[in-house]
N, C-alpha and C positions, 0 to 999 in steps of 0.2 A: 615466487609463491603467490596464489590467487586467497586474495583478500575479499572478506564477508562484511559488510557493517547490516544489519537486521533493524529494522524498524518494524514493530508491530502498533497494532490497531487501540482502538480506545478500552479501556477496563482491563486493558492486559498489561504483559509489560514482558523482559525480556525473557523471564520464564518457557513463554510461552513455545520457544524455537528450540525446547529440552534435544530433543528428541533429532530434528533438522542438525543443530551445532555440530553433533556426535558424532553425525553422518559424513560431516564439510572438512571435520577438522580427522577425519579416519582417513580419509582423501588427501591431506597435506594440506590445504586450507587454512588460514589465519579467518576468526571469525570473532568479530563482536556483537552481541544482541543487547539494543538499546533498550534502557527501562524509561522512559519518558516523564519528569516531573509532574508529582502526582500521581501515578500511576505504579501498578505491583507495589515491589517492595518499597517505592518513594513515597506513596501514597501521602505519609504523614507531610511531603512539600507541598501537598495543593493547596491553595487559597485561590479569591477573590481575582487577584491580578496574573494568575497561571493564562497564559495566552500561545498563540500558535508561534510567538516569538519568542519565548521561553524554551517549545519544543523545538525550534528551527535550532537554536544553540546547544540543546542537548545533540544533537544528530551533529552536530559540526563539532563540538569537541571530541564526541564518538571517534567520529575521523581523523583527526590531530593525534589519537591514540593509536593510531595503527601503524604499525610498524612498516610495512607493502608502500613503496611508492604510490600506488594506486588502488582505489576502492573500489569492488561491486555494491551499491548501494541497492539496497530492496528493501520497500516503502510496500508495506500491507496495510488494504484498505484506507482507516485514518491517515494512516502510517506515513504514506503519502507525501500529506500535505508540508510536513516538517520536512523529510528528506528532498523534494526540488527545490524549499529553500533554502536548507543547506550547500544542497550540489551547486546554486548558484555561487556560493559563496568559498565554495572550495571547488570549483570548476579542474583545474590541475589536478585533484587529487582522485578527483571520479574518471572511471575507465568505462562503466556502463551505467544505468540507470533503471531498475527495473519495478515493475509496477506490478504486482501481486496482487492481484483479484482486487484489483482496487480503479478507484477515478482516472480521469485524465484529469490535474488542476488546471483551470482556467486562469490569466492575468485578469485581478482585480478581485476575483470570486472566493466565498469563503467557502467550506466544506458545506454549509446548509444551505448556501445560495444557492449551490451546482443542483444539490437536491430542491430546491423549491422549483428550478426552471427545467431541470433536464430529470427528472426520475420519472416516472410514468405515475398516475393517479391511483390507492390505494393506502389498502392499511399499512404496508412497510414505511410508505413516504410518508401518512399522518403522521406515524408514532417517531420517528426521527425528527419531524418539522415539530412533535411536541415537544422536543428537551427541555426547551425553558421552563413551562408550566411543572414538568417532573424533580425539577434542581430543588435542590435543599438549599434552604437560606437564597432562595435565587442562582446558585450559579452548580450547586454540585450536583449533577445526576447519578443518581444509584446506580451501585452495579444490578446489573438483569437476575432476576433468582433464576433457578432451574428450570422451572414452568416456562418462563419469558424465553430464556434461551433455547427453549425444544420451538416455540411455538414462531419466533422470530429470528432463530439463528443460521438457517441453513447448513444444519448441524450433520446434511448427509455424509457418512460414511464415520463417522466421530463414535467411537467405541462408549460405552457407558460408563466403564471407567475415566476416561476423558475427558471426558460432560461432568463426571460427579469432582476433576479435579481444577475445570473451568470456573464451575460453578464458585465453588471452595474458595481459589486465588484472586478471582476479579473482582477487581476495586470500580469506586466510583470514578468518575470523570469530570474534570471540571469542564464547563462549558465554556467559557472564553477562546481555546484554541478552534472550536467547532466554527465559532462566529465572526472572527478576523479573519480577513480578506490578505488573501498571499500575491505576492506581485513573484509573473513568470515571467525571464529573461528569455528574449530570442536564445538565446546562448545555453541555458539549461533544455531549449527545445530541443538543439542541434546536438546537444550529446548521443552517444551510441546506446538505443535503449531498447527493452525486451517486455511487454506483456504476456503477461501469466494468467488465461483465462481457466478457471474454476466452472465447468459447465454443469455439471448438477444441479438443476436446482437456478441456474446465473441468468443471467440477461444479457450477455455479450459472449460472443465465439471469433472464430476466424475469419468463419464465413459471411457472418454477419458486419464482421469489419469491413471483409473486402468490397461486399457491397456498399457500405456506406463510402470508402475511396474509389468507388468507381464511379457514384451518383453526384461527385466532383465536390465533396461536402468538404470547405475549407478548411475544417478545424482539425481535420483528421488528414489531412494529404503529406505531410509532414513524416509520417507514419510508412507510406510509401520511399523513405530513404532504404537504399539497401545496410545501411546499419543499425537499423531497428530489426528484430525478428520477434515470433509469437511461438509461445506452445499452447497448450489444451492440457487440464488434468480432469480428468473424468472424476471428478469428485465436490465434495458443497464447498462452503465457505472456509474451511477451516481446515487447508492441509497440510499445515504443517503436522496438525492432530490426525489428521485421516491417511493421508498416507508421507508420513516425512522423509522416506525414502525416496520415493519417485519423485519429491521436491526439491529433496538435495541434488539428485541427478539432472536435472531440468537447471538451476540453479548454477549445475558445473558446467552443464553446456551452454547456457547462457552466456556464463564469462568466458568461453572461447568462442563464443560468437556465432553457436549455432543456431537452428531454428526456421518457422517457417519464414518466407520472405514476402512481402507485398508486392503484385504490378501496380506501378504509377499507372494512373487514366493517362488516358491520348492526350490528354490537354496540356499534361503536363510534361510529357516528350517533345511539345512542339511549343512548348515555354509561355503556355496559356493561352496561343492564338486558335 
């Protein structure tokens, strides 16, 4: 049986995969969607000391609950950053790794470092590099009202009904996980892993990858293993809300390993010379 562990994004929590779950576990599927301290229905755990190592231990007990010798892990957006340091940490028990509209984490880097050095200049990157100024008592960020999330969520394809129960469910977020710095093991690099590009609306596609492994750009060559693959969903930020169908199905081919495949650059068939 192909196992699910779900990690979603900041102000959400396991909720949010309602609709994905139904689809994974109608397919035979064992499936957990992780609610991340402080967050949804935990909300009342946040305080002061909630850190990214709080949520790396939520994602690894996750997986100690799974029945499946082995887990597909999918880390959305935030989501991310806890699940590779999980995977490091249960390395055995991950079979892929997948990264759902989300970052590649960096060794050393926190989630707002990645965006202070690598997001592109504008209003998405101010109002994320604001979080702090936003915290309540200094560390809790509000969750977005409705306004905020049409105007800043990449909400394409996301039904109104959707949006009005986004809105509704999402909690604030403590800031601490956002600002600790995750350390990546060669070893969670080398796992077999799958990006899930979200193009509506996105900043990253296929093609746009290929190109950057072809411009021989180190941090991405990795990427060219043939057990890494990519899909594309024609849709915004937010598919599990927009289309959770074609998520799930991407999802299931993912865990048997389908997908598009990268060419390694020349340089890298002739072992860098």
């Amino acid at each position: 049986m192909t196992a699910f562990v779900l990690v979603s994004g900041g102000h959400t929590g396991g909720w949010i995969w309602r609709d994905v779950t139904a689809r994974l576990r109608s397919a035979g599927a064992e499936v957990h969607a992780v609610t991340l301290t402080g967050l949804g229905d935990r909300r009342h755990l946040a305080g002061p000391g909630t850190d990214l190592e709080t949520h790396i231990e939520d994602v690894a007990q996750a997986i100690d609950h799974v029945d499946a010798p082995e887990v597909v892990l999918v880390g959305y957006c935030y989501g991310i950053y806890p699940s590779v340091g999980a995977a490091d940490r249960r390395l055995d028990r991950i079979s892929r790794l997948v990264h759902l509209d989300s970052p590649m984490p960096q060794d050393g880097y926190s989630m707002l470092d990645q965006i202070r050095e690598q997001m592109p200049h504008g209003e998405a990157r101010e109002r994320m590099l604001g979080m702090r100024e936003r915290a309540e008592d200094g560390w809790l960020i509000p969750a977005p009202t409705p306004e905020e999330w049409r105007a800043h969520g990449n909400l394409a394809g996301v039904s109104p009904e959707a949006l009005a129960r986004l809105a509704r469910l999402a909690s604030p977020m403590p800031i601490g996980p956002c600002e600790q710095q995750l350390a990546v093991s060669d070893a969670v690099t080398a796992l077999p892993a799958t990006g899930v590009f979200c193009t509506t609306g996105g900043t990253m596609d296929i093609a746009t990858l290929e190109g950057l492994v072809a411009s021989g750009l180190p941090l991405v060559q990795h990427l060219a293993d043939p057990r890494a693959s990519f899909f594309e969903l024609a849709t915004g930020h937010w598919p599990m809300l927009s289309t959770p169908g074609e998520l799930a199905d991407v999802l299931l081919r993912a865990a048997a390993g389908e997908g598009h495949r990268l060419a390694p650059t020349t340089a890298a068939h002739h072992g860098g010379q």
